[in-house]
C-alpha positions in Angstrom: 102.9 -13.5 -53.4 106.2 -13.5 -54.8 107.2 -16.4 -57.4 110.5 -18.1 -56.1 112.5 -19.7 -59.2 113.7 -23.2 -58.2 117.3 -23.0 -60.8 119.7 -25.4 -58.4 117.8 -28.7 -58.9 118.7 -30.1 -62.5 120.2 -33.1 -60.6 117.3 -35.8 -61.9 119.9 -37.5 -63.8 122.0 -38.6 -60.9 119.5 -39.0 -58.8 117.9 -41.4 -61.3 121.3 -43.6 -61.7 121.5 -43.7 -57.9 117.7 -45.1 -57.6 118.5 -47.3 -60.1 121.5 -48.6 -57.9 119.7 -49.3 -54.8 117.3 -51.2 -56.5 119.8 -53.2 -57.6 121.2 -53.3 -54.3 117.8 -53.8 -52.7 117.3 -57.0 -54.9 120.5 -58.4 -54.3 120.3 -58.4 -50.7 116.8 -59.8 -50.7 118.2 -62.9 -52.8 121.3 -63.4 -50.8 119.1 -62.8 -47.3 117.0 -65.4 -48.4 119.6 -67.9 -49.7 121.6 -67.8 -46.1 118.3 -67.4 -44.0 119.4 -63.5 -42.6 116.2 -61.9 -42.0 117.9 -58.8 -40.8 119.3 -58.3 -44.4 115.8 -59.3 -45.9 114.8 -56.5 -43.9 117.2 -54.1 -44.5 116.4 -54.7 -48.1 112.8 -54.5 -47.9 113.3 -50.6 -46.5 115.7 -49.6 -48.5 113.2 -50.9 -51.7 110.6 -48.9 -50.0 112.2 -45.7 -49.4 114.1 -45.7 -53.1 110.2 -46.2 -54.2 109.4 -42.8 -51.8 112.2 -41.1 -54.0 110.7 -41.4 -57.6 107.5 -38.8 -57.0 110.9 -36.6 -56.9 111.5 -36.8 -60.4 110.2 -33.7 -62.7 110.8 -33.4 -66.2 109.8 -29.8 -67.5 109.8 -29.3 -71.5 110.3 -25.9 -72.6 108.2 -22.7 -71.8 106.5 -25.4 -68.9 106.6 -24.4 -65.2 105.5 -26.5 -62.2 103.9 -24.5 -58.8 105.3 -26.9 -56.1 104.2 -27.0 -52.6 105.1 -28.7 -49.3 102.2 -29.4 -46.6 100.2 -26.3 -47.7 103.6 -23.9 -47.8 104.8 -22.5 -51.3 108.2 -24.3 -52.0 108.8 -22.6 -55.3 108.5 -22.8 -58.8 110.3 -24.8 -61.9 110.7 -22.6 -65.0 113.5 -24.0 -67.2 113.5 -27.0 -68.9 115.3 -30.3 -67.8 115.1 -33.1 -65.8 114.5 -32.3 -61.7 114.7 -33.6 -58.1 112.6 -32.0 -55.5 111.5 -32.9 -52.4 109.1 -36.2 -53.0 106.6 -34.8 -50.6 106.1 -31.6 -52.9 102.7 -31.7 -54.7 102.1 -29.5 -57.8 99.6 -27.1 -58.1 97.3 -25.8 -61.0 94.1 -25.3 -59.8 92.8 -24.1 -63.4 94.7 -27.8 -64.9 90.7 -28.8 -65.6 89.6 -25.8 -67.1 89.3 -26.0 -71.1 88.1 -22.7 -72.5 88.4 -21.6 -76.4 91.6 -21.2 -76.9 95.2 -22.7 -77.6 98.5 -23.5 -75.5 96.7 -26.4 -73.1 99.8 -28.3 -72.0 98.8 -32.0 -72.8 102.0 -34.5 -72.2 101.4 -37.8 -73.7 99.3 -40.1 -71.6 101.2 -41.7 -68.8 101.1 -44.9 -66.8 97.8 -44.3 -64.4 96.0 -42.8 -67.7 96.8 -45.8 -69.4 96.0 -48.5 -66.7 92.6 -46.4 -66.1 91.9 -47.0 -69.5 92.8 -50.5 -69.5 90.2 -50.7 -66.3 87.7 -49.5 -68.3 87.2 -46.9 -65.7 86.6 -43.1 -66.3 88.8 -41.4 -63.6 90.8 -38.6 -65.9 94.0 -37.6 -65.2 94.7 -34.0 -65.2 98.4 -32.2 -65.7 99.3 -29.4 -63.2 102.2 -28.4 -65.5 101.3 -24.5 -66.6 102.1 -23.4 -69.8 104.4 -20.6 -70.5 103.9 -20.5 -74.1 102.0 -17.7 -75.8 97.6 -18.3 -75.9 94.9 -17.7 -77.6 91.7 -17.3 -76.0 88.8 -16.5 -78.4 85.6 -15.5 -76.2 82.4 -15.7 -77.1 80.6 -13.3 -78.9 78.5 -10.6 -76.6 75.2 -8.5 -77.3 75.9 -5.1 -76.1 74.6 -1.7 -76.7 77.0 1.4 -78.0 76.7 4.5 -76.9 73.9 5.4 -78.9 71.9 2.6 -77.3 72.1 0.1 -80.7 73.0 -3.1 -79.7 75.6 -4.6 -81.7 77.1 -8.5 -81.6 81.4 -8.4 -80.7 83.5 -11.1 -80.4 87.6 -10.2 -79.3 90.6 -13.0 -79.5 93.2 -12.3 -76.6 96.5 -12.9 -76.8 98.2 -13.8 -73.5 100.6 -15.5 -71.5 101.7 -16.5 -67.8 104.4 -14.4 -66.2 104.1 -15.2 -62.8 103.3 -18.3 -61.8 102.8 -17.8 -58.1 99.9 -14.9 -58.7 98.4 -17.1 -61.2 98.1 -20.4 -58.9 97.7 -18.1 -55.5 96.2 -15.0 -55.8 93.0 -16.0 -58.2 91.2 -19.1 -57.6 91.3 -20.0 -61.5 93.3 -17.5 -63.6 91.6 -19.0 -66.9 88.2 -18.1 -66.0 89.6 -15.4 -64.0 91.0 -13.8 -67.4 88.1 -14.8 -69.7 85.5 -13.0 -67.3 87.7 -10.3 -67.1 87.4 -9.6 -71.1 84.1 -9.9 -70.9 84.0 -7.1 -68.6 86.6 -4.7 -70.4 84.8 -5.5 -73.7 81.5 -4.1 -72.1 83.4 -1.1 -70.6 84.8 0.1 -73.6 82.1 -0.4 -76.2 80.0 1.4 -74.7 82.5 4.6 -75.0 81.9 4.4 -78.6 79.0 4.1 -81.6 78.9 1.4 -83.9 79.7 4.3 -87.0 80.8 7.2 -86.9 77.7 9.5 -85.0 78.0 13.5 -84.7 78.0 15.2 -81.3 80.3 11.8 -79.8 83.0 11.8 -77.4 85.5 9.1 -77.3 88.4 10.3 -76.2 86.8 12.3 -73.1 88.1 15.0 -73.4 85.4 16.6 -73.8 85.1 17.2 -77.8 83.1 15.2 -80.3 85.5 12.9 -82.7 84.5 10.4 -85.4 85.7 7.7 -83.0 84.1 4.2 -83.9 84.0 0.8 -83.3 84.0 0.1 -87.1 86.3 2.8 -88.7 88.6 3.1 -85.2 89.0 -0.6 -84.5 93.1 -0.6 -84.3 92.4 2.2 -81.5 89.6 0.5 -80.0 91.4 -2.7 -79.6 94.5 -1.1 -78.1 91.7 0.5 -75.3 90.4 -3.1 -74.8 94.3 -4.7 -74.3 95.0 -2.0 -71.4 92.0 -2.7 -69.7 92.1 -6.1 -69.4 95.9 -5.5 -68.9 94.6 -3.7 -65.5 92.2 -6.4 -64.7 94.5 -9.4 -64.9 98.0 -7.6 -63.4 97.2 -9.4 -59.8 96.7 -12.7 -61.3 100.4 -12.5 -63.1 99.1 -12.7 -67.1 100.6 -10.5 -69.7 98.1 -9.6 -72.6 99.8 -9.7 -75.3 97.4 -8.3 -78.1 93.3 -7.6 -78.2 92.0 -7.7 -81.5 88.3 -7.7 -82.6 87.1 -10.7 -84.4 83.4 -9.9 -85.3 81.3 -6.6 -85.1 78.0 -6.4 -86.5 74.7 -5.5 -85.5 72.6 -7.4 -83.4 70.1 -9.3 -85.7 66.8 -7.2 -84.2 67.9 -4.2 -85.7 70.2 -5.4 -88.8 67.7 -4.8 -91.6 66.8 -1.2 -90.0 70.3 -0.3 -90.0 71.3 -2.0 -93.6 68.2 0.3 -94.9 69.4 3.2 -93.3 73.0 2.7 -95.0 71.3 1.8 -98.4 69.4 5.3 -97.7 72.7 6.8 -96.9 74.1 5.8 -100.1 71.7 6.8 -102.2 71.7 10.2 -100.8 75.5 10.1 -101.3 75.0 8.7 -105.0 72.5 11.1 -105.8 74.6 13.7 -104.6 77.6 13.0 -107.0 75.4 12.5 -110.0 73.6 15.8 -109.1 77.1 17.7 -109.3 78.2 15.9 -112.1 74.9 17.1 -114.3 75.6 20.5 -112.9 78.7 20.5 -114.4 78.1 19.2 -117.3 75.1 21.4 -117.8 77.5 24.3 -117.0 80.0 23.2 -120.0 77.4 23.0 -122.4 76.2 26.3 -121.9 79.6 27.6 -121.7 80.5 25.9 -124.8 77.3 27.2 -127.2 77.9 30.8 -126.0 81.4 30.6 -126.6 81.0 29.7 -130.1 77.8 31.4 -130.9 76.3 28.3 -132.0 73.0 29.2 -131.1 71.1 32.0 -129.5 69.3 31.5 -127.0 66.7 33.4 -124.4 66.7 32.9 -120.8 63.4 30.8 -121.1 65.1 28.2 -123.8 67.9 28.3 -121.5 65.7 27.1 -118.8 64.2 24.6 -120.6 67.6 23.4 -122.1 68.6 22.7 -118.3 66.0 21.4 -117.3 66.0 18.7 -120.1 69.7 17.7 -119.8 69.5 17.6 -115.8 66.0 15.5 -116.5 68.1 12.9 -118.9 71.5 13.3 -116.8 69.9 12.3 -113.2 67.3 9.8 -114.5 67.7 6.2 -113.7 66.8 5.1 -117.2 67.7 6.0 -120.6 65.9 8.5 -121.6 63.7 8.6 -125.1 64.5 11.7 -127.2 61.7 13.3 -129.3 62.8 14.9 -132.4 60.8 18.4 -133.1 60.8 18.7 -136.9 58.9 22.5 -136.6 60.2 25.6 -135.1 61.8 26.6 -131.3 58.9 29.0 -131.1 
């Protein structure tokens, strides 16, 4: 299906003053058939009234980034793009098969309520009144979030926002039956698919890339990559229903709440390790420097035993987690 741009029918205006005129026209033969008893100009009146009436479905008025699919007895006419005020064919319907369809996300068009929304109202009835216009304008479509497992099998909670817009309105109206829940199940999918390409953190022995070599690829260290992967799949997905995706970006990552405290323990065991590590070297060092330093300047003699002992002490008060409680030895070293 290929969109056909209606450009050649901005002539609302005119065709407004001219309905205007044989309404006029319509009412003034109607009073002066009536006054002189002509039914033949009553009648003619009465048709013309009635077919100026047919005319005003006719009239479109498009605001900016707003299109309108129209259609004549089941056959695509074309579409309205630009903004302005129109004339088309008063037999054309519009069509927006996903006008009813409010997901999580920004850019609904919503006009101000008109006359049957108003009267309906007035009625006390409950009949809604829908707007086929489709908006051009730039969305926002936040799904919600999924449970799904990485490639280590850890299931993890992710939530994406999707940037995205209509580009051709005829494969949005025609070729999907609903592009809006079209493109939101169509994330869901490309989430899945590419989530499970990668671990949660960074894992050893992991390919990403496929290319056949392990990488630190992650979901939470490689998320500008990862969410480039997610906008080209989805891209893919949603070409045949005419939507550009603008931009994927995650939202929220975290672990799924079965396994959270596992997992924070782990990363508090991991930190640890990677504390203890650093204060380990740093006593070493130190240790070193004070050795260094008493031989250097001969402040004291020692044997290979006292040495021992002198290391073992500082590393003892260097890698303890309190303060440690000196004890002074008033005799002698031996």
């Amino acid at each position: 299906m290929q969109e056909r741009v209606l450009s050649k029918k901005k002539n609302g205006m005119a065709v407004l003053c001219g309905i205007l005129l044989l309404y006029v026209i319509s009412i003034i033969g109607i009073y002066f058939g009536a006054v002189n008893a002509y039914s033949t100009i009553i009648f003619f009146s009465i048709f013309l009234m009635v077919v100026t009436t047919i005319l005003l479905p006719g009239l479109k008025v498009l605001k900016p980034q707003e299109a309108l699919v129209l259609t004549l007895f089941g056959k695509y006419v074309g579409t309205l793009k630009e903004d302005g005020f129109y004339f088309v064919n008063p037999f054309c319907s519009s069509v927006n098969p996903a006008a009813r369809t409010k997901l999580n996300q920004s850019g609904d068009v919503n006009d101000s309520p008109t006359m049957l929304a108003v009267a309906n109202k007035a009625a006390g009835t409950n009949m809604e009144v829908y707007n086929n216009k489709i908006s051009l304008k730039i969305m926002t479509l936040n799904n919600n979030k999924q449970k799904i497992n990485d490639c280590l099998g850890n299931p993890i909670e992710i939530g994406i926002a999707v940037t995205w817009k209509v580009v051709d309105t005829a494969k949005a109206v025609f070729n999907v039956d609903n592009y809006k829940e079209f493109l939101s199940l169509q994330c869901d999918s490309a989430l899945r698919d590419i989530v499970r390409i990668y671990p949660y953190d960074v894992a050893p022995n992991v390919d990403t890339t496929g290319d056949g070599l392990s990488d630190e690829g992650s979901l939470r260290g490689s998320s500008e990559i990862v969410a480039a992967r997610i906008r080209e799949e989805i891209q893919k997905r949603v070409e045949e229903a005419g939507i550009e995706v603008v931009e994927a970006r995650i939202t929220y990552l975290t672990y799924a709440p079965e396994i959270a405290a596992v997992m924070l323990q782990r990363q508090q065991a991991s930190a640890i390790i990677d504390a203890r590590k650093m204060i380990v070297d740093g006593a070493v060092g130190m240790v070193e420097m004070a050795l260094e330093r008493l031989n250097e300047k001969h402040t004291v003699e020692l044997d290979e035993e006292r040495k021992a002992a002198m290391v073992s002490n500082l590393l003892v008060v260097l890698c303890g987690n309190r303060d440690a409680q000196p004890i002074v030895n008033s005799g002698s070293l031996y």
